[in-house]
N, C-alpha and C positions, 0 to 999 in steps of 0.2 A: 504493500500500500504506500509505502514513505515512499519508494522506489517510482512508483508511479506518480506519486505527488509531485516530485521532484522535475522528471522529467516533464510533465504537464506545463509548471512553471517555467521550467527553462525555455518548452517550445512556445509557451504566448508570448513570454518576451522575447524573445528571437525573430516571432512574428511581427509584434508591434514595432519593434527595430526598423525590420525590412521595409514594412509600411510606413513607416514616417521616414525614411531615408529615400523611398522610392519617391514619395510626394516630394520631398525636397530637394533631389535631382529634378524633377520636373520642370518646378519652379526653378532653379539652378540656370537650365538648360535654357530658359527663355530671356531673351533681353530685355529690361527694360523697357516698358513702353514710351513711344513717343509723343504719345496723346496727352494730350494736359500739359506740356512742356513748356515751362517759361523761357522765353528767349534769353533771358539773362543769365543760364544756367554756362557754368562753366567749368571746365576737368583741367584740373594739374595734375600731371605725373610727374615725378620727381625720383632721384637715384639715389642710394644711398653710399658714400663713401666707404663704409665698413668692409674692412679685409683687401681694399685695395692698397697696393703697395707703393705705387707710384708718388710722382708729383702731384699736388695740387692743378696743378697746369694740365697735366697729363689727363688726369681724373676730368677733368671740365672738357677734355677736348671730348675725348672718349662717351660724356654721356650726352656731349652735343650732337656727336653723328651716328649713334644709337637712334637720336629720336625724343629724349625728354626734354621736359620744360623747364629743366631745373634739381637742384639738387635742395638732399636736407641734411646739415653739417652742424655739429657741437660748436656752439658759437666760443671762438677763438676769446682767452679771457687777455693774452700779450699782444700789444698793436702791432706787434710781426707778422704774426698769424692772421688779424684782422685786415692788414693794408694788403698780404696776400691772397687772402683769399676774395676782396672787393675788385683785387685786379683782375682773377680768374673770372668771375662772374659779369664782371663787363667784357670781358675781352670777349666771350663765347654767348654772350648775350642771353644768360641763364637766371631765371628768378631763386628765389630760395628759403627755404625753411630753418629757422634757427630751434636746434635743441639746447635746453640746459636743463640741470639739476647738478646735485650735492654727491657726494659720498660719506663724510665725516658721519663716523657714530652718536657721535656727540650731539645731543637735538638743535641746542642754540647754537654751536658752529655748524650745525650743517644747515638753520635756517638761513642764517646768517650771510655766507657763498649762497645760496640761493638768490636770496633777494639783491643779490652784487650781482649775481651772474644775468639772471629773468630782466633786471634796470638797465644793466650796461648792453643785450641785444633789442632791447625792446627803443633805448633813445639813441641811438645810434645814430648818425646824421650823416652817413654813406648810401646806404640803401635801406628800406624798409622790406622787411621780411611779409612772405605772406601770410606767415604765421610764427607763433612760438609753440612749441608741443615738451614740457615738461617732463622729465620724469621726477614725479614729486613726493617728498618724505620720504618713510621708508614702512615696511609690512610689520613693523614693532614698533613705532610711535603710535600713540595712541590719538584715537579720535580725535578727541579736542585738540590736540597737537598739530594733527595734519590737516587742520579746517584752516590752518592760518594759512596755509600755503596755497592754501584758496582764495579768500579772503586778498591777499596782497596781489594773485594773478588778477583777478578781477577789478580790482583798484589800477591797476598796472594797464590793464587793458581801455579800460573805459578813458583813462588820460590817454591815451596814444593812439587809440582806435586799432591795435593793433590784437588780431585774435590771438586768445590761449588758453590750447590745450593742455589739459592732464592723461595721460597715456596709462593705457591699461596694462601694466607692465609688472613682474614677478619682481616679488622684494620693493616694489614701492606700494602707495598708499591701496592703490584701485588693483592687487595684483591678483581678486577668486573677484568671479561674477558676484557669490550674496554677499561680501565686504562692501564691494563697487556698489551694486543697489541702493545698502544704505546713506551712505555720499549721496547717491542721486536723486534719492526720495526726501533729502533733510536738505538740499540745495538745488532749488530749482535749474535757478544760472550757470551752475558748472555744465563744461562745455571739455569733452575729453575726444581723444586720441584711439581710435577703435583698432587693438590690435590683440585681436580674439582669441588668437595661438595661443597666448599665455593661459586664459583663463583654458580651455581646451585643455591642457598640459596636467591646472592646477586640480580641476575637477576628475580630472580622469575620463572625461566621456567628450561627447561631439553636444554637449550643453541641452541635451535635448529632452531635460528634464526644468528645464529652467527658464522655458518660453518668455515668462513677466519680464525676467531681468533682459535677456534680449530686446526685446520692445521696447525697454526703456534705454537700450543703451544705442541700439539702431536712433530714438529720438535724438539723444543728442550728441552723438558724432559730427565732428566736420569733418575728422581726417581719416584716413585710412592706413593703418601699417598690414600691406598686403602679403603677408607671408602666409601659410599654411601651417597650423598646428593638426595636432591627432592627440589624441589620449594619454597615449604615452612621451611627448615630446614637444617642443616648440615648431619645431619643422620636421615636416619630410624630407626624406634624401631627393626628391627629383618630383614635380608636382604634376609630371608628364608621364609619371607613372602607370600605368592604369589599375594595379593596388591601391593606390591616394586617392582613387574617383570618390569613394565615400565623403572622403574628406575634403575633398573641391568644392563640389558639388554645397556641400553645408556651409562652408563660405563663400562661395558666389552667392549664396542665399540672402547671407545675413547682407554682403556690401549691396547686394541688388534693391535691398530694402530702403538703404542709404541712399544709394543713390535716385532712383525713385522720389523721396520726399523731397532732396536737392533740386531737382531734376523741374518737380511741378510748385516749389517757394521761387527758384532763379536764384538758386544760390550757388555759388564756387563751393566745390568740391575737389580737395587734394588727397591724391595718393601715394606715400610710398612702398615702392616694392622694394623690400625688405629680407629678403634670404642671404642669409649670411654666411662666414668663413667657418672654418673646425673653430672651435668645437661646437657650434651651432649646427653646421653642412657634418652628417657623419662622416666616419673616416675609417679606411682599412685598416684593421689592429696591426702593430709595430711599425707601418711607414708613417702613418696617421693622414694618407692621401687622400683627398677631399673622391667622394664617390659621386661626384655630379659636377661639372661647371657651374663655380655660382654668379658668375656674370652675365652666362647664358637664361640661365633661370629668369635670372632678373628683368633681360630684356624681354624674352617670352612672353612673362604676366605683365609688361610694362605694354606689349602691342596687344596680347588679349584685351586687356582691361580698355583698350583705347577701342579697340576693335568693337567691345562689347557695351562701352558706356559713350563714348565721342554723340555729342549731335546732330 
């Protein structure tokens, strides 16, 4: 009888599995519509620097005749860094995204670098970013602790007019879908950084127990960090896989949702594609050689996503 029990449950959930996966391939599979579309609606794809070795120069050259519109880079805190990389971005005629946040354990010195790092990208008087995307606090300060670093982006913003996200990212504030929730149900105005892998990784599942929190996080996205998580990990080795289809498919879902609302408000929409070097890109045991190109990755989902969202 246990015997039977057992297996009964395992085949409905296996069942219910297939059926909401097969729905949301469906949906997956379809683009966006174009009905209801505000003309003012607008797509950024942007590159992300990480794990390239090059110059800065090189880097800029390389993501110009790829095809994107721009990069998104750790804003330089030494005016070395900053004078080159404003010459990079004019030369190649590239827009950009500024990331900041902390490391310090310490709560008041790692606020502290925050609000020097978030002030000094945000007034900048070279170029104006199209956004700032945080990663903010850390997944062991507590609540009230990490409400400030809300609190000061949004002060930070409304002076500058310049948007800023909080990034759904492991080890900071928003890094499990139900933490994140409560952030977004206790502050209406926060405005985050949708990059779903994490929570994927955190939960263990493809979130498909967690609809609310979804809906509320598809609401208030502006950005996208478009990598591929799964259950077990932040990424897949190669998202051209056709093992990974599950897990495509569920994030084409959720951006498709994003984009959609962008899509019929007229609002700009940025994306970065985001798959990254070892130890993110798996790697053959003792050479530790990356088992996919992750440049190629990049540009892939950088022409899907155009292919599949452009007006």
């Amino acid at each position: 009888m246990k015997q039977n029990r057992r297996k009964f449950i395992e085949t409905t959930a296996s069942a219910t599995a297939a059926i909401m996966f097969a729905s949301m391939a469906t949906f997956a599979d379809s683009k966006t519509s174009k009905e209801n579309m505000n003309k003012n609606f607008e797509l950024k794809l942007l590159a992300t620097n990480w794990g390239f070795e090059g110059s800065l120069d090189s880097y800029c050259d390389k993501v110009k005749k790829a095809g994107y519109d721009g990069i998104e880079i750790w804003w330089p805190m030494e005016k070395k860094g900053q004078d080159e990389l404003f010459t990079a971005l004019k030369k190649y005629s590239l827009e950009v995204g500024f990331l900041c946040g902390a490391q310090q354990s310490n709560y008041n010195e790692h606020l502290q670098f925050f609000k020097q790092m978030t002030d000094a990208a945000a007034t900048n008087n070279i170029q104006k970013p199209l956004y700032i995307n945080c990663h903010s606090g850390r997944d062991y300060f507590s609540y009230e602790e990490n409400i400030v670093f809300i609190d000061h982006t949004m002060q930070l913003s409304k002076k500058t007019g310049i948007p800023i996200y909080h990034e759904t990212h492991r080890s900071r504030m928003l890094f499990a879908a139900p933490v994140a929730k409560q952030y977004m149900q206790k502050i209406p105005e926060l405005r985050i950084t949708f990059d779903v892998s994490h929570w994927c990784n955190v939960s263990e599942t493809l979130l498909q127990d967690q609809p609310e929190t979804l809906a509320l996080a598809t609401e208030r996205a502006d950005h996208i960090h478009a990598r591929i998580g799964h259950p077990e990990g932040p990424q897949v080795n190669d998202p051209r896989a056709p093992e990974w289809e599950t897990a495509l498919n569920a994030h084409l879902a959720w951006w498709d949702e994003i984009v959609s609302r962008k899509k019929k408000a007229g609002e700009r929409l940025t994306i970065l594609t985001e798959f990254g070097p070892a130890d993110y890109m798996p790697t053959m045991p003792y050479t530790r050689q990356p088992l996919a190109d992750q440049w190629g990755i990049n540009v892939y989902m950088m022409n899907l996503l155009r292919k599949r969202y452009a007006s």
